[in-house]
C-alpha positions as a LaTeX table, in Angstrom:
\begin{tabular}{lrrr}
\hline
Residue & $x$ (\AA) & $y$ (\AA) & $z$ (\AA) \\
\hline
Unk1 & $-38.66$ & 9.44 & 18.33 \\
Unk2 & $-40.54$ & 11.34 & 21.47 \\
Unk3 & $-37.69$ & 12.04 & 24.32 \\
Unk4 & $-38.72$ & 12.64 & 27.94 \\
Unk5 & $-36.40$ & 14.80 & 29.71 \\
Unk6 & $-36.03$ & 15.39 & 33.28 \\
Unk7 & $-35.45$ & 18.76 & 34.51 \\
Unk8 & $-31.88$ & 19.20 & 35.68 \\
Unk9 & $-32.06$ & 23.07 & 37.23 \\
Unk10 & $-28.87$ & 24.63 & 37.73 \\
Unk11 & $-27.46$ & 21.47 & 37.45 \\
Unk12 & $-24.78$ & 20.72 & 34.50 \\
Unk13 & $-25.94$ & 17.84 & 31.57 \\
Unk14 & $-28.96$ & 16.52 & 30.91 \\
Unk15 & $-30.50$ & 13.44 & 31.52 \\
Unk16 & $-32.64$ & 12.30 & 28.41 \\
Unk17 & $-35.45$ & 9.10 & 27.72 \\
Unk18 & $-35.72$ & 7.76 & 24.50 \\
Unk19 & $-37.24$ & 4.71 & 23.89 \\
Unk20 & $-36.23$ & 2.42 & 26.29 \\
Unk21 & $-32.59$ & 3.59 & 26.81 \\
Unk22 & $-31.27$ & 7.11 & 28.68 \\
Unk23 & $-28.88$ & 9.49 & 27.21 \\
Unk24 & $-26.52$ & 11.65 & 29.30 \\
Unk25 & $-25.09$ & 14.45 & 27.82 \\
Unk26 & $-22.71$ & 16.78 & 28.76 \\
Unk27 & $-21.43$ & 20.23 & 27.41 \\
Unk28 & $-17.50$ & 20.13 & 26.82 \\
Unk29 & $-16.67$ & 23.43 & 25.34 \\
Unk30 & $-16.11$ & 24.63 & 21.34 \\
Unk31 & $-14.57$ & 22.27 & 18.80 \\
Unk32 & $-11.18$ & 24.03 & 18.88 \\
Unk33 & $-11.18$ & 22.90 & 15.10 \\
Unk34 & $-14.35$ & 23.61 & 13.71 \\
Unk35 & $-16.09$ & 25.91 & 16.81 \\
Unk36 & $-18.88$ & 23.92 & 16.62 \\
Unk37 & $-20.09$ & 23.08 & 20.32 \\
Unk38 & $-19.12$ & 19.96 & 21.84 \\
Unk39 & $-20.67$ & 17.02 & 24.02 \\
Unk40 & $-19.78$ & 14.23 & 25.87 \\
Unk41 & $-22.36$ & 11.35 & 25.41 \\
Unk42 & $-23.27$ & 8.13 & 26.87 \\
Unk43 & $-26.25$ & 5.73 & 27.08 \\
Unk44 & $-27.48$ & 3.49 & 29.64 \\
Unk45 & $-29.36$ & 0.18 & 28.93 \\
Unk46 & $-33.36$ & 0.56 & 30.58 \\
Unk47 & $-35.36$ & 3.37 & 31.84 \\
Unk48 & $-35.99$ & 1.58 & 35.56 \\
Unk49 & $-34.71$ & 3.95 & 39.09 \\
Unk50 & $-31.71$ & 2.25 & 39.43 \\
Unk51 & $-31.24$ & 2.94 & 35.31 \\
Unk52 & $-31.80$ & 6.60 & 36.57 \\
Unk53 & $-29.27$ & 6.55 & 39.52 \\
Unk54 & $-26.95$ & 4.74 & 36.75 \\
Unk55 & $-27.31$ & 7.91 & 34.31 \\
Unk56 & $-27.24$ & 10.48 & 37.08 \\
Unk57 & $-23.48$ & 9.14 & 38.41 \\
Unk58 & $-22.30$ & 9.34 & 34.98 \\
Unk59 & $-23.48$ & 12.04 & 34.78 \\
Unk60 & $-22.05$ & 13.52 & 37.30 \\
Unk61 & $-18.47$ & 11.45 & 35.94 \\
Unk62 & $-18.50$ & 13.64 & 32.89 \\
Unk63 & $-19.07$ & 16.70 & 34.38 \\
Unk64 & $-15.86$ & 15.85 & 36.94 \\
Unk65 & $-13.93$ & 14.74 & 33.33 \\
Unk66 & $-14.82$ & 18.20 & 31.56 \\
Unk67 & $-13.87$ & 20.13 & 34.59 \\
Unk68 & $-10.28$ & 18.18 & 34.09 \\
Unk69 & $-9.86$ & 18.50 & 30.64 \\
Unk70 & $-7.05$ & 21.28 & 29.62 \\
Unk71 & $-8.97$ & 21.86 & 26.39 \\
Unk72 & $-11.92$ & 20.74 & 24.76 \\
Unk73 & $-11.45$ & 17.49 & 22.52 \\
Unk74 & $-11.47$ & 17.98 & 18.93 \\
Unk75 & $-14.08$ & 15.90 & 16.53 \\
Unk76 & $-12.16$ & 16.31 & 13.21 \\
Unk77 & $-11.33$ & 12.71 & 11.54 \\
Unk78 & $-7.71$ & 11.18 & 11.76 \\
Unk79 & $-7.24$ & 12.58 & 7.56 \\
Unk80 & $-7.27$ & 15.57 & 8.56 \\
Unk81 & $-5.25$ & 15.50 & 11.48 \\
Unk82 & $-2.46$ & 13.11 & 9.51 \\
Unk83 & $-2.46$ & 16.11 & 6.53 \\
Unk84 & $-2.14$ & 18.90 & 9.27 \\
Unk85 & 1.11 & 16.79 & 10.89 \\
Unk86 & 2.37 & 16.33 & 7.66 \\
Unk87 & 2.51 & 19.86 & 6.20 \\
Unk88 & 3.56 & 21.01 & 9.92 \\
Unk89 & 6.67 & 18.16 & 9.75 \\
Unk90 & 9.76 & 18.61 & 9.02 \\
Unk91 & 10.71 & 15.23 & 7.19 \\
Unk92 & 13.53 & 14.43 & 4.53 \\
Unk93 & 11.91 & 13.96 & 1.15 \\
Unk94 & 12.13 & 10.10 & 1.08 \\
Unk95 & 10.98 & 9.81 & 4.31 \\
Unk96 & 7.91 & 12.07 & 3.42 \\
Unk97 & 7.27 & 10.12 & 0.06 \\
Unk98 & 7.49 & 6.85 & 2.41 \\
Unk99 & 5.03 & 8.49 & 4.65 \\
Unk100 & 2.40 & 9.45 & 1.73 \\
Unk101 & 2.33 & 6.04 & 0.10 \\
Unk102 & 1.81 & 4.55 & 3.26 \\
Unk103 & $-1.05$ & 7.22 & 4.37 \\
Unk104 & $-2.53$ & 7.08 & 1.09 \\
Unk105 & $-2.38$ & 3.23 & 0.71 \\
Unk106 & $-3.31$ & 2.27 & 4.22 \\
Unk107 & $-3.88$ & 4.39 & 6.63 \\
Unk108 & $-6.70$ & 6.65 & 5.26 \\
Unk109 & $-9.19$ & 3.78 & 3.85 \\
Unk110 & $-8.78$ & 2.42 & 7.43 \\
Unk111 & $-9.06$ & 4.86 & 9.70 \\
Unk112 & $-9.13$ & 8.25 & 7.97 \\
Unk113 & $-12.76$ & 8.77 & 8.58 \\
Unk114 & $-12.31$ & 8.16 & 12.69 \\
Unk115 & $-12.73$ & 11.03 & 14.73 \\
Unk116 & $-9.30$ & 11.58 & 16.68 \\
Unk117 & $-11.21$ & 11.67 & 19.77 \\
Unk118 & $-12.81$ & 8.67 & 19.31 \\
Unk119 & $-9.72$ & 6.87 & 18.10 \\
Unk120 & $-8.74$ & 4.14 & 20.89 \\
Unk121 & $-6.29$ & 1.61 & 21.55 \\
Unk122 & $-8.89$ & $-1.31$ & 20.57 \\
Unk123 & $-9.40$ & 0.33 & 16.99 \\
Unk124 & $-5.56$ & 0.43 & 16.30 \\
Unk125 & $-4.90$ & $-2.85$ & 17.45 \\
Unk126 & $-7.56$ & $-4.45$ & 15.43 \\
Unk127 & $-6.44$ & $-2.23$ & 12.51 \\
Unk128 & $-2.83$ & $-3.85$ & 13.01 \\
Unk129 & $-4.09$ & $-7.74$ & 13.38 \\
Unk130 & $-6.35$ & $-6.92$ & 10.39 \\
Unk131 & $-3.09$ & $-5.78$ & 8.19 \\
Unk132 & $-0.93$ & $-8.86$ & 9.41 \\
Unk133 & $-3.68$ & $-11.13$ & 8.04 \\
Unk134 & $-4.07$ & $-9.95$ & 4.94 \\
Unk135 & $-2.75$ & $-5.92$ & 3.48 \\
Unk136 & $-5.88$ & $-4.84$ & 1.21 \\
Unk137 & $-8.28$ & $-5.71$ & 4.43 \\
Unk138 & $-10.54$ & $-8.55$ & 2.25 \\
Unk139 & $-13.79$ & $-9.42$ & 3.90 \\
Unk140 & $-12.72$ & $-13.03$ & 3.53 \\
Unk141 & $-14.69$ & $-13.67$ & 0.35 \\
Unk142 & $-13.53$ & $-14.90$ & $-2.77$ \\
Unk143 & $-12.73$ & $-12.32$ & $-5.44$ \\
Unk144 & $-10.22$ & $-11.88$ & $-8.23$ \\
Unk145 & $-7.67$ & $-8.95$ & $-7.27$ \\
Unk146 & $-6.74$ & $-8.51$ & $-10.86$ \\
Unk147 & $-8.21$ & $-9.11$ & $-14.04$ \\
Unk148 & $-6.36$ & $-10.14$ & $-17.59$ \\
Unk149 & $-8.84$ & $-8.43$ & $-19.95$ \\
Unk150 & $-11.37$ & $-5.33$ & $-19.61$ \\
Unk151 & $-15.24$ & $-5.47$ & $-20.13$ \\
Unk152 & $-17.14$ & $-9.17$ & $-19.91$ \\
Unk153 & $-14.84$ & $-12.08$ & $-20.44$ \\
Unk154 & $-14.45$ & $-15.50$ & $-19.20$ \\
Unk155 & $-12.29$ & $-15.41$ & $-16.14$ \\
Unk156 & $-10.97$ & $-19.00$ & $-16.10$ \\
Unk157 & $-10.10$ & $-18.36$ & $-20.07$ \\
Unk158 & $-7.83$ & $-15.69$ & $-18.93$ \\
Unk159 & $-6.20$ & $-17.50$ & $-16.53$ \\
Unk160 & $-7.42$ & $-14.28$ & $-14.01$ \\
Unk161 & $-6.10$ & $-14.98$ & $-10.97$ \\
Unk162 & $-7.88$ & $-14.88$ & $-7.07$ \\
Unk163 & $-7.16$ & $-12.70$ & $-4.41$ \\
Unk164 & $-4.35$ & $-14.64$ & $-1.94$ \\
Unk165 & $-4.48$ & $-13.18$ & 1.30 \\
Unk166 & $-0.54$ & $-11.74$ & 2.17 \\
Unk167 & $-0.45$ & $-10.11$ & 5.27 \\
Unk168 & 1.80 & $-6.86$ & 5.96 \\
Unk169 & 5.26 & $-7.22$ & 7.42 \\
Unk170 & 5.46 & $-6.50$ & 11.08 \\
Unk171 & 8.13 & $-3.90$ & 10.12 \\
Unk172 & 5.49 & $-1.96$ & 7.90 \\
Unk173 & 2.70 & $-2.16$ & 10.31 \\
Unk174 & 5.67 & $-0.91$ & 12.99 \\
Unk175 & 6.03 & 2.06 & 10.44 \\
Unk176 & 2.34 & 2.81 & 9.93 \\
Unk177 & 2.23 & 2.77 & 14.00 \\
Unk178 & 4.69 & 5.32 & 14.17 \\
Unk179 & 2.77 & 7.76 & 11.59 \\
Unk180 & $-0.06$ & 7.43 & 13.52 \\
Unk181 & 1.62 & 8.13 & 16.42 \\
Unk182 & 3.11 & 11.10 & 15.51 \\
Unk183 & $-0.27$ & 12.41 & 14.34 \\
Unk184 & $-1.87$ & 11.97 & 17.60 \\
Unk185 & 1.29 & 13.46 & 19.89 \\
Unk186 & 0.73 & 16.35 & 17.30 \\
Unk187 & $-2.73$ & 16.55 & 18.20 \\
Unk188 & $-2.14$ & 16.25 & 21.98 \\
Unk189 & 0.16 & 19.04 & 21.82 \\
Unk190 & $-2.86$ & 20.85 & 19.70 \\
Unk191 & $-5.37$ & 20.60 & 22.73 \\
Unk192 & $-7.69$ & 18.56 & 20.24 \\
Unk193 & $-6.93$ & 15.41 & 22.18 \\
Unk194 & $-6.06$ & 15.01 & 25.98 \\
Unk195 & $-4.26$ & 11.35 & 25.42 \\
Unk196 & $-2.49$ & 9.74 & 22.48 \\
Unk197 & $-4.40$ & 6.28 & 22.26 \\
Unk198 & $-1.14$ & 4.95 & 20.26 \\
Unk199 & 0.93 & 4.78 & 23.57 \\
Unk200 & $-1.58$ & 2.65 & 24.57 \\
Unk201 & $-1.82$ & 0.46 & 21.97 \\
Unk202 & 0.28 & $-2.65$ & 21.40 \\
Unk203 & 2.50 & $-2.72$ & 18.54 \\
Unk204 & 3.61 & $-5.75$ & 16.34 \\
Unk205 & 6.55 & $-7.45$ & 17.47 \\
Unk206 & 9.49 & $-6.47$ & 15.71 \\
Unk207 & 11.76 & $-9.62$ & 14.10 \\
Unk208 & 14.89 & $-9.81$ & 15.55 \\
Unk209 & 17.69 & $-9.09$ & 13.17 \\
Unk210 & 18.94 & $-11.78$ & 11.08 \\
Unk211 & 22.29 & $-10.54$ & 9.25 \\
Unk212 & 23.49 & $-13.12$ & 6.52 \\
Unk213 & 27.11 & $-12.08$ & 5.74 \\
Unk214 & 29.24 & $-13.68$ & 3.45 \\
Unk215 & 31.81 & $-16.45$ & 4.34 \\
Unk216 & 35.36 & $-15.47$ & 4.15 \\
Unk217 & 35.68 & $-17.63$ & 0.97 \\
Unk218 & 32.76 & $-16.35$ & $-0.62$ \\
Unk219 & 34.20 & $-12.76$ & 0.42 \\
Unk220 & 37.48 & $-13.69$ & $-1.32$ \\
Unk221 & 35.71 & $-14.60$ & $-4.60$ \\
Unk222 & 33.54 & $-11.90$ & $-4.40$ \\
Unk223 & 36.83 & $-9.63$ & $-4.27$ \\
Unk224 & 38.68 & $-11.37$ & $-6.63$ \\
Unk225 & 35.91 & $-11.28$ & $-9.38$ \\
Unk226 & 35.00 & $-7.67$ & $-8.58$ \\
Unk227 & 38.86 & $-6.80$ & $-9.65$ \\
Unk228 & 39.05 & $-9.07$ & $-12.63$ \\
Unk229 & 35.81 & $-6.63$ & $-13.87$ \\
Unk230 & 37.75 & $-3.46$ & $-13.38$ \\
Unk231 & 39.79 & $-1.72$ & $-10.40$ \\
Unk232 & 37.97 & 0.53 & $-9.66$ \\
Unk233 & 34.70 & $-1.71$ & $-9.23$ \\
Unk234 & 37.00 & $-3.56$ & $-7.27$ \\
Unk235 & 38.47 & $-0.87$ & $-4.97$ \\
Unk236 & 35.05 & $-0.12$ & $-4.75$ \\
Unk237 & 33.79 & $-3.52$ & $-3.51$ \\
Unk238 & 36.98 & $-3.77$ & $-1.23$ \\
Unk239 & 36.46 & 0.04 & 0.32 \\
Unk240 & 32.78 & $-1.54$ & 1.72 \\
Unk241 & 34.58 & $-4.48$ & 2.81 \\
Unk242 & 37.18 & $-3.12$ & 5.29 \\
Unk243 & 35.03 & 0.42 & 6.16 \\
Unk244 & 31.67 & $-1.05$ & 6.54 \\
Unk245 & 30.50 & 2.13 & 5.09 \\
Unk246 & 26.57 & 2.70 & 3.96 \\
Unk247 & 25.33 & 2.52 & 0.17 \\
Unk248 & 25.10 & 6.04 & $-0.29$ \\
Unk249 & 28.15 & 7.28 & 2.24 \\
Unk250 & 30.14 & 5.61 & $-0.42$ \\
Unk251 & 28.37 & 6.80 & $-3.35$ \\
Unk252 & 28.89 & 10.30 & $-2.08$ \\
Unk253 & 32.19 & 10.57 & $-1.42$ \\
Unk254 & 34.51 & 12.96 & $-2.72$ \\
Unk255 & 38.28 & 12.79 & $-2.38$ \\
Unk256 & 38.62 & 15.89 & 0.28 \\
Unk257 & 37.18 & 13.52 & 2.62 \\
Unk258 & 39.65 & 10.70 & 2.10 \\
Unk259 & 42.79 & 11.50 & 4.03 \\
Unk260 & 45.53 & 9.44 & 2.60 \\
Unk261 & 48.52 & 10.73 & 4.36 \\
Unk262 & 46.69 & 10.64 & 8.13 \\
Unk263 & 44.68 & 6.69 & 6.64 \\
Unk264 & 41.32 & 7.56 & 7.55 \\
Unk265 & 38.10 & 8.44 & 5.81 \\
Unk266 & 35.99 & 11.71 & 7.20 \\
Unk267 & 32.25 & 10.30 & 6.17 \\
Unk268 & 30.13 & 14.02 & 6.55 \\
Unk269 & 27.53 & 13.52 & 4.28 \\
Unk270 & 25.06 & 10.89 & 1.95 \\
Unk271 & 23.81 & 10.48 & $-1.52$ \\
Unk272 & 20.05 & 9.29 & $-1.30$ \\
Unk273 & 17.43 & 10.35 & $-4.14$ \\
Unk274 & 19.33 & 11.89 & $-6.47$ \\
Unk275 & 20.75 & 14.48 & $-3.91$ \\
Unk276 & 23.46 & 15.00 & $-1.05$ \\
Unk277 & 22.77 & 15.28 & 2.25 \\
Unk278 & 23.71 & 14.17 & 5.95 \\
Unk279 & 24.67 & 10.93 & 6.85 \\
Unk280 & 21.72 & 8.55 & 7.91 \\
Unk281 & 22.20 & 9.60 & 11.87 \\
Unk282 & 23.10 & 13.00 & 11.00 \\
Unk283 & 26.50 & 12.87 & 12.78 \\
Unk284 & 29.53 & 12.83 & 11.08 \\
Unk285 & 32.48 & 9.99 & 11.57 \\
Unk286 & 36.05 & 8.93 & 11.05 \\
Unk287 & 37.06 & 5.36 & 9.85 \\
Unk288 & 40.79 & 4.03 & 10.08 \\
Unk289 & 41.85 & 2.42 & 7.04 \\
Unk290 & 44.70 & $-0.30$ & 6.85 \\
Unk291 & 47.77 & $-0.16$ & 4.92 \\
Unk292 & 46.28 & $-1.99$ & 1.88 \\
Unk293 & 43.08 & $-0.41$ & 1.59 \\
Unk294 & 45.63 & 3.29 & 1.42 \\
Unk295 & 47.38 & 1.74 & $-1.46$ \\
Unk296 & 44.39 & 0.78 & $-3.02$ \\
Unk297 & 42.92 & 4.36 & $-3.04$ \\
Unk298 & 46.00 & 5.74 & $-3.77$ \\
Unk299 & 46.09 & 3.82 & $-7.23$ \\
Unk300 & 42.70 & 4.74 & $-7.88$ \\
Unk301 & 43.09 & 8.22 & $-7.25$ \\
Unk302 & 45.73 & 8.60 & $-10.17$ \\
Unk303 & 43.80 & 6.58 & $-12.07$ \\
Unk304 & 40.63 & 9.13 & $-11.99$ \\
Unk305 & 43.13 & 11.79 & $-12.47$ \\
Unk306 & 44.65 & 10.25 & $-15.14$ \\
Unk307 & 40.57 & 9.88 & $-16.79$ \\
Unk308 & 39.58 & 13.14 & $-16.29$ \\
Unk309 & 42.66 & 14.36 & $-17.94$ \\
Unk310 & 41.69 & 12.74 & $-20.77$ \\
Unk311 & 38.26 & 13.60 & $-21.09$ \\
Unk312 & 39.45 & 17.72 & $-20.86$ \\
Unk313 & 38.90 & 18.04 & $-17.53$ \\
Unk314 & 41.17 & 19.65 & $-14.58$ \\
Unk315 & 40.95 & 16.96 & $-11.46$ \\
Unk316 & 40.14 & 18.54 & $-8.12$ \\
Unk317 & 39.45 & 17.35 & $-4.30$ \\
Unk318 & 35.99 & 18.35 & $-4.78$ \\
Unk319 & 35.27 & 15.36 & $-7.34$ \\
Unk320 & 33.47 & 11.96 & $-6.23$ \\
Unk321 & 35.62 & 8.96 & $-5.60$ \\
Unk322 & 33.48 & 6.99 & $-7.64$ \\
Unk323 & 31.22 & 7.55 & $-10.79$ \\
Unk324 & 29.04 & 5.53 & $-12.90$ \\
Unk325 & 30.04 & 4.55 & $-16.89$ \\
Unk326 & 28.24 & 8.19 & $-17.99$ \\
Unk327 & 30.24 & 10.85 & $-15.60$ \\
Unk328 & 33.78 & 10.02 & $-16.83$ \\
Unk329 & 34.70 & 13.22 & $-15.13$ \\
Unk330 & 33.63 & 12.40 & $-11.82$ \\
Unk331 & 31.17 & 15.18 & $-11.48$ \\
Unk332 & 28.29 & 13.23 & $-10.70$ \\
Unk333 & 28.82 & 10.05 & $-8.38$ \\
Unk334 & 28.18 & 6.34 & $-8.94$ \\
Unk335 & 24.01 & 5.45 & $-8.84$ \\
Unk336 & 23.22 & 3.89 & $-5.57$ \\
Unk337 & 20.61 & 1.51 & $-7.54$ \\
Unk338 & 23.36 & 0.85 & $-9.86$ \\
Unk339 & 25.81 & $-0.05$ & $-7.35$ \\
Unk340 & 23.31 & $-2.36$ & $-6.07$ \\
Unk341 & 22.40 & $-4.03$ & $-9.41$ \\
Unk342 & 25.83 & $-4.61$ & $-10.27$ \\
Unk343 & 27.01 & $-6.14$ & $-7.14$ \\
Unk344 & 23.82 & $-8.85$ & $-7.28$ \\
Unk345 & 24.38 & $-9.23$ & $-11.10$ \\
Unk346 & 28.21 & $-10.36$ & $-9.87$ \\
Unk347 & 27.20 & $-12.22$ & $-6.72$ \\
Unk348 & 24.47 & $-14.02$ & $-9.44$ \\
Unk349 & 27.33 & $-15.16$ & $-11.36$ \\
Unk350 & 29.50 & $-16.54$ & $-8.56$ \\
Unk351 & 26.48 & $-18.45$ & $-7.52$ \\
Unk352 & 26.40 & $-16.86$ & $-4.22$ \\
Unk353 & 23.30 & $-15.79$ & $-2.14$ \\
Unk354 & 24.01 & $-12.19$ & $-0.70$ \\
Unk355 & 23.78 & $-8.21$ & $-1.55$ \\
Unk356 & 25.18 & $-5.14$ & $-0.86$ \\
Unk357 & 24.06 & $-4.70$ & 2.23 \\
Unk358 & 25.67 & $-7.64$ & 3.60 \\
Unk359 & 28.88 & $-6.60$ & 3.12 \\
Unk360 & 28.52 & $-4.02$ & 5.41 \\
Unk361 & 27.06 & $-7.40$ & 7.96 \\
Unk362 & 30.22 & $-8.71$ & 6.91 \\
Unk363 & 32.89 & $-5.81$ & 8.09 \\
Unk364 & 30.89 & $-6.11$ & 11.09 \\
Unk365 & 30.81 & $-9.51$ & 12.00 \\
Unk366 & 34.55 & $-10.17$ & 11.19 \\
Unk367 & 35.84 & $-7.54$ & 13.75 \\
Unk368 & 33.34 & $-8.78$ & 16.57 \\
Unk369 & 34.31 & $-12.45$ & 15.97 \\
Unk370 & 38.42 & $-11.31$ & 16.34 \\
Unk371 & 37.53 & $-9.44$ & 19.52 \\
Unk372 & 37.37 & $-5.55$ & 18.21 \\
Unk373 & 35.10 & $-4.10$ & 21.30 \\
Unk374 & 31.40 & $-3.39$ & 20.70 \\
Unk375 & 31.78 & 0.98 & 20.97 \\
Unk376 & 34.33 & 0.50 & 18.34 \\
Unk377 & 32.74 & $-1.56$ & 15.72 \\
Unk378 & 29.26 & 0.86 & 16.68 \\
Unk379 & 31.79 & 4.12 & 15.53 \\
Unk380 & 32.80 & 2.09 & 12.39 \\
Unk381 & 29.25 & 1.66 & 11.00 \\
Unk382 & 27.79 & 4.73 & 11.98 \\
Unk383 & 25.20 & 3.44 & 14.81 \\
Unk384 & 23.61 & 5.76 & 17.07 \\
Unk385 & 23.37 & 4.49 & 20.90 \\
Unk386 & 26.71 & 4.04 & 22.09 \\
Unk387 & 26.59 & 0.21 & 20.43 \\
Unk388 & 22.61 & $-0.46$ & 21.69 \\
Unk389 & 21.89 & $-1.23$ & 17.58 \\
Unk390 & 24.86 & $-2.90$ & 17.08 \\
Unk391 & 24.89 & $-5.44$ & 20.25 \\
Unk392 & 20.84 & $-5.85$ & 18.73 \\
Unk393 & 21.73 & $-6.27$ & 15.41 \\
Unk394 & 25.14 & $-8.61$ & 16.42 \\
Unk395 & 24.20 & $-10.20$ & 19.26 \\
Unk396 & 25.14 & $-13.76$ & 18.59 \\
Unk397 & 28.58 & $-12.48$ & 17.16 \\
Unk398 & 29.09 & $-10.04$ & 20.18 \\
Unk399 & 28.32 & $-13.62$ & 22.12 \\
Unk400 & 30.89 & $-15.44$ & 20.21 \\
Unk401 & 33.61 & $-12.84$ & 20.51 \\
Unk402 & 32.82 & $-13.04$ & 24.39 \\
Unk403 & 33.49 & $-16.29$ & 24.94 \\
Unk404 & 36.83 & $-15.86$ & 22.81 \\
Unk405 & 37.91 & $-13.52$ & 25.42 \\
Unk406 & 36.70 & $-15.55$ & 28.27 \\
Unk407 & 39.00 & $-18.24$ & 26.90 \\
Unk408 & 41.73 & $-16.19$ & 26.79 \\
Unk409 & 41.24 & $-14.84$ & 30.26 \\
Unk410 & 41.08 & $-18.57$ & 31.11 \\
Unk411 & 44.39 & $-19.67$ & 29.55 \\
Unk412 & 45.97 & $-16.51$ & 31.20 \\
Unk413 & 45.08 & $-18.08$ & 34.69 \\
Unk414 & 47.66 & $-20.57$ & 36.76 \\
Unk415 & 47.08 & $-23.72$ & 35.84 \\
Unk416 & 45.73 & $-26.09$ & 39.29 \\
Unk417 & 46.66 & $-29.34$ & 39.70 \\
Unk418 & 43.63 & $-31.65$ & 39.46 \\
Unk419 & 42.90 & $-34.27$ & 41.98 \\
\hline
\end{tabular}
């Protein structure tokens, strides 16, 4: 295609014809990735004078926008940025596994090949709606996802079955937004972008909370079948009960941090993947026990003596409270999937709807609903915020246990004679 050019002088940019469209371009600088040189671009609709004046203000707009840039933007594609964040991140290995399957999965066949500084808000946005209508991306046209057999076959014979759009959870795409918006603050702070687009973009809506605890009853047969199985499933069961304490806080405890004489618990670290580390929000905590939950661990403390005695071993502090059917010394601790398992296989066979988890929902809710202040039930469960997740997380039983105390702040009042 022929291009007519007018002569800019000592001007900056060029002003180019081709066809029936112009083409301003500007010189930004050196690709602080690549070094290859770098220019701003845009194209105006007709070749007319006032198409002219058009191109000569914009022009002069991207000459004003270099001259305010700190650095020049980089062209390199979102990939690479996301595998330069990633090896310059300092993430906990599940987190970073997390990460990979979602950057591998998602992320990349989306976006990967975008140039960061062409990335906007629109593009994320419409990657997001895209992902809550359906998670592979389809193109809307019938296909079958999977098929029953290799090589030529007869799909209706072999019962193959269609693709079924199922759109992402708003919590993934929520995740997926953060990634990508720790890439881009990464490249920010890299001078190869002078704005991260995901601050401007709007993020799914995150569903509120929706805790399902157990009833009291169903706690008490929960209990009560957890102890007919063995104590020390049951002290274990109980233990989440009254401390509210995380998965793997209880699957890593060891007996130096249980404080029987003083009642409380000193919860320091986790057992996640296989290996210890730091609690969830990195901050150690102290949890009060009651008189029964003491006498509990008490009894199960000379009972693990008692086992590792007998299996040649010499008990110590430093041994787990807990341990699964194939660590009768208590070296290694219980399996958090095991844990898990076990508790739904026994919930499964009391015919009640509820997990692990919910216990800890449970511990909660109970001391909100009897009044227990919001800081102090927030310390108990290990929330960060001063009680901002647990009031989000609680806030129709913080809203209950309210209007308990309003009622007793009524009845506390002199009574008026009515009219």
């Amino acid at each position: 295609m022929s291009a007519a050019r007018v002569p800019e002088g000592r001007r900056r940019g060029e002003i180019e014809q081709r066809g029936d469209t112009l083409r301003v371009k500007v010189y930004a600088g050196l690709d602080p990735v690549t070094g290859k040189r770098v220019y701003l671009r845009v194209t105006i609709q007709g070749t007319s004078k006032a198409a002219w004046k058009r191109a000569e203000k914009k022009r002069n707009e991207l000459v004003v926008q270099v001259d305010k840039q700190c650095s020049t933007p980089s062209a390199v594609r979102l990939d690479h940025a996301i595998d330069r964040w990633l090896a310059t991140n300092e993430l906990e290995e599940s987190t970073r596994k997390a990460y990979v399957g979602y950057i591998e999965r998602t992320i990349k066949p989306a976006l990967g090949a975008i140039a960061v500084n062409k990335l906007g808000a629109l593009e994320l946005e419409s990657s997001y709606t895209e992902l809550r209508r359906c998670r592979v991306r389809c193109d809307r046209k019938p296909f079958i996802e999977k098929h029953n057999a290799e090589g030529d076959h007869d799909c209706v014979a072999e019962k193959c079955k269609p693709h079924v759009c199922k759109g992402m959870a708003a919590s993934t795409v929520r995740q997926i937004h953060s990634i990508i918006s720790g890439t881009m603050n990464a490249a920010a702070r890299w001078d190869w972008i002078t704005l991260n687009p995901a601050k401007l973009a709007r993020r799914t809506k995150q569903k509120p909370p929706e805790p399902d605890p157990p009833t009291s009853a169903e706690a008490a047969r929960l209990v009560e079948e957890a102890f007919r199985m063995d104590d020390d499933w049951g002290t274990l069961v109980w233990l989440v009960m009254t401390t509210g304490m995380r998965r793997g806080e209880l699957c890593g405890l060891r007996f130096n941090r249980v404080d029987l004489d003083a009642e409380v618990i000193d919860l320091r670290r986790n057992w996640v993947g296989g290996k210890e580390k730091d609690t969830k929000t990195h901050q150690n905590r102290r949890i009060a026990l009651d008189s029964e939950t003491v006498a509990l661990l008490r009894e199960h403390r000379e009972r693990v003596a008692e086992r590792v005695r007998s299996v040649g071993g010499e008990f110590t502090e430093d041994l787990f409270v807990f341990n699964g059917t194939r660590s009768l010394d208590h070296k290694q601790p219980y399996s958090p999937n095991a844990v898990t398992q076990r508790y739904k296989d026994m919930a499964i066979r009391l015919e009640i709807d509820t997990h692990l988890h919910a216990l800890r929902h449970y511990s909660a809710t109970e001391l909100l609903t009897v009044g227990v202040d919001l800081r102090t039930v927030a310390g108990r469960l290990g929330h960060g915020g001063g009680g901002a997740t647990t009031l989000r997380v609680y806030a129709a039983w913080v809203a209950a246990s309210d209007r308990k105390v309003a009622e007793i702040l009524g009845s506390r009042m002199p009574k008026r004679a009515r009219k």
